[in-house]
C-alpha positions as a Markdown table, in Angstrom:
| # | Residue | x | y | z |
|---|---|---|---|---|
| 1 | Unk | 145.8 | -151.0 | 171.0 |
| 2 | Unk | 146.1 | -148.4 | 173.3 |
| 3 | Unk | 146.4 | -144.5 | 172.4 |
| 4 | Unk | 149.0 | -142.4 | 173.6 |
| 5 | Unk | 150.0 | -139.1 | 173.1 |
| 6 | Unk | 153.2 | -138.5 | 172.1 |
| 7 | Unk | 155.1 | -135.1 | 172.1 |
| 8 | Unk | 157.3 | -135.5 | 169.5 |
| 9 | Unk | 155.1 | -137.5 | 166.9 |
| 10 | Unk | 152.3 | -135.1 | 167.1 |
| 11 | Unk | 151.0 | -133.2 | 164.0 |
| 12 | Unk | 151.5 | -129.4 | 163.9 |
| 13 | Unk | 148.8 | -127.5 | 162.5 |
| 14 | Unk | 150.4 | -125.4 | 159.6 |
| 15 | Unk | 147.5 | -122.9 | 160.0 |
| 16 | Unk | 149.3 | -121.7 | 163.0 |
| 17 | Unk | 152.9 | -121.6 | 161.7 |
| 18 | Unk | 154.7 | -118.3 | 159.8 |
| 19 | Unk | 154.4 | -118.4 | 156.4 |
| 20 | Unk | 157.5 | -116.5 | 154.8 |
| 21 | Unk | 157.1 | -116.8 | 150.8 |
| 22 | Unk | 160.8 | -118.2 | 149.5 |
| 23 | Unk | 161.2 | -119.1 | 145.9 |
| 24 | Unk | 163.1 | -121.9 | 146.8 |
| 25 | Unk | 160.6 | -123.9 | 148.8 |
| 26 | Unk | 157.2 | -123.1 | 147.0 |
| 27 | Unk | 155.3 | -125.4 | 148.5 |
| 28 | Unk | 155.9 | -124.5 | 152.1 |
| 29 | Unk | 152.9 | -124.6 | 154.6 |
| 30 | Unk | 150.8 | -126.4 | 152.1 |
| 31 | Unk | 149.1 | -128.8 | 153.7 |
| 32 | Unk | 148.6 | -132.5 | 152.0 |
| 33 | Unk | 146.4 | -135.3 | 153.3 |
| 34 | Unk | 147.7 | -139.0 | 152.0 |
| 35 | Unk | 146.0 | -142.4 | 152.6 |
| 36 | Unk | 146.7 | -144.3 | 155.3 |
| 37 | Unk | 148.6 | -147.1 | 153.5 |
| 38 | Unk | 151.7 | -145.2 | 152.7 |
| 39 | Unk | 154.6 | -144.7 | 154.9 |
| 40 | Unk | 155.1 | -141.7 | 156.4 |
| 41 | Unk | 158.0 | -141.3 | 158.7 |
| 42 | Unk | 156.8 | -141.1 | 162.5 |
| 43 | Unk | 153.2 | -142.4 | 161.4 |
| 44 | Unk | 151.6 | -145.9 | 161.9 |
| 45 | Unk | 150.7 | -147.4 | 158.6 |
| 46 | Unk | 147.3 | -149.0 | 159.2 |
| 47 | Unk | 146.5 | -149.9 | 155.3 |
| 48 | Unk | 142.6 | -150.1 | 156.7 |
| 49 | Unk | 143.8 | -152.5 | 159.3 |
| 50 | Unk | 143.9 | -152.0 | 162.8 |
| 51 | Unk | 146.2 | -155.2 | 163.1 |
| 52 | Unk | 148.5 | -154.4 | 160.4 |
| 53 | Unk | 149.0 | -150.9 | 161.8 |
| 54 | Unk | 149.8 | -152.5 | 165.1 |
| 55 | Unk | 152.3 | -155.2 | 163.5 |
| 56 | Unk | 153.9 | -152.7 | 161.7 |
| 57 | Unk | 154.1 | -149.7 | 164.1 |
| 58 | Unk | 155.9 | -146.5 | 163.9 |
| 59 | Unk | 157.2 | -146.4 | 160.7 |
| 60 | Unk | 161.7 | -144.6 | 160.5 |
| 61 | Unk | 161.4 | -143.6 | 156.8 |
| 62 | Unk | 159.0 | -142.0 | 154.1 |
| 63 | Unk | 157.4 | -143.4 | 151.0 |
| 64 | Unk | 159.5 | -141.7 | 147.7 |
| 65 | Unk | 155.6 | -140.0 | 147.1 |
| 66 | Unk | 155.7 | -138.4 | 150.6 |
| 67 | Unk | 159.6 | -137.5 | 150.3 |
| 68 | Unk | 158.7 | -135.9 | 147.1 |
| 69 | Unk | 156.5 | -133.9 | 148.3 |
| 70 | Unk | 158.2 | -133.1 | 151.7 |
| 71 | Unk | 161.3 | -131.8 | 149.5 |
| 72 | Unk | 159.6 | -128.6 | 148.0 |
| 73 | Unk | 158.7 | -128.2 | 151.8 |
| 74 | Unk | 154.8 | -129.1 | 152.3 |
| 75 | Unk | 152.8 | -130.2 | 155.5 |
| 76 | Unk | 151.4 | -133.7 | 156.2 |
| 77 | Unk | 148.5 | -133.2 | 158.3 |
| 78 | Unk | 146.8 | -136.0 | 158.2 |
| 79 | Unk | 146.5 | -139.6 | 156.5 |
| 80 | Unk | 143.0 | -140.6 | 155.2 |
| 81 | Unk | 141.0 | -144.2 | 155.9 |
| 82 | Unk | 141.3 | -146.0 | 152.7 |
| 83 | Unk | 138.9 | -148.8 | 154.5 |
| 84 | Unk | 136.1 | -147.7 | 152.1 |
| 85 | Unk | 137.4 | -148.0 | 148.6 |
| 86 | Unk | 138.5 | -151.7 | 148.6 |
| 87 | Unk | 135.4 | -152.8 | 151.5 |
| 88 | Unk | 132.6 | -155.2 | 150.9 |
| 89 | Unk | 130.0 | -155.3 | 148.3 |
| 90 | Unk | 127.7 | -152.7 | 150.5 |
| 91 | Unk | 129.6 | -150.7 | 152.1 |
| 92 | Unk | 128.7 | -148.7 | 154.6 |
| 93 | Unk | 127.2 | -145.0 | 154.3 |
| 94 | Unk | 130.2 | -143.5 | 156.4 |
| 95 | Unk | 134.1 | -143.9 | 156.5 |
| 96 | Unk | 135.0 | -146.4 | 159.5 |
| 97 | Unk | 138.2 | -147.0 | 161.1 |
| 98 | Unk | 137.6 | -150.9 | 161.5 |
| 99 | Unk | 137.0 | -153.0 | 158.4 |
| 100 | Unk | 133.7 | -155.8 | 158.5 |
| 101 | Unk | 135.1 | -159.1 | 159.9 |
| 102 | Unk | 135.0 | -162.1 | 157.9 |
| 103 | Unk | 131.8 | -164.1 | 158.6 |
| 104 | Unk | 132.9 | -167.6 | 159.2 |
| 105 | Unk | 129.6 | -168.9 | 157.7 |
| 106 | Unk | 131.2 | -168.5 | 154.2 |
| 107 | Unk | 128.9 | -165.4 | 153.7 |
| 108 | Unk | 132.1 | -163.1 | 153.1 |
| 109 | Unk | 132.5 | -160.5 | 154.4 |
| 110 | Unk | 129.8 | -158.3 | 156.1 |
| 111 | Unk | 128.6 | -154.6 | 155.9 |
| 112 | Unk | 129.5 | -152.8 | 159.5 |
């Protein structure tokens, strides 16, 4: 999969935009992180999988947990690799991007 940048779906750090208190959006500028397996309008779900993400691509409408907390008016910055809670028995000692292939010995799967 190749890597593009793209004007339009790129992230805008909320660090950088106005902040005007209004009682009516009291969550605006806050920034939340979610996992990478729940849709997010504009995002690639990747659910720990490079393939998946790629089947899947872009996705046109948000999870109701993301709509409800895009309501109040707060920033999605970022999704998090969820590779690392649901890996193999030794997982490894950093977050990865790629999950272990399957070892076609029978072994399971392996540690990266």
């Amino acid at each position: 999969m190749v890597h593009q940048y793209i004007p339009e779906l790129s992230l805008h750090r909320s660090s950088r935009l106005d902040f005007t208190p209004n009682p009516e959006k009291p969550w605006h500028s806050l920034r939340v992180r979610s996992k990478d397996n729940i849709y997010a309008t504009g995002a690639i779900t990747f659910a720990a999988s490079p393939v998946y993400g790629e089947f899947h691509g872009i996705e046109s409408q948000n999870a109701p947990a993301i709509q409800r907390l895009l309501d109040p008016s707060a920033v999605i910055v970022k999704s998090t690799c969820t590779g690392q809670s649901g890996d193999a028995e030794d997982p490894a000692v950093d977050f990865v991007d790629v999950v272990a292939p399957r070892n076609p010995r029978g072994d399971a799967i392996r540690s990266p």
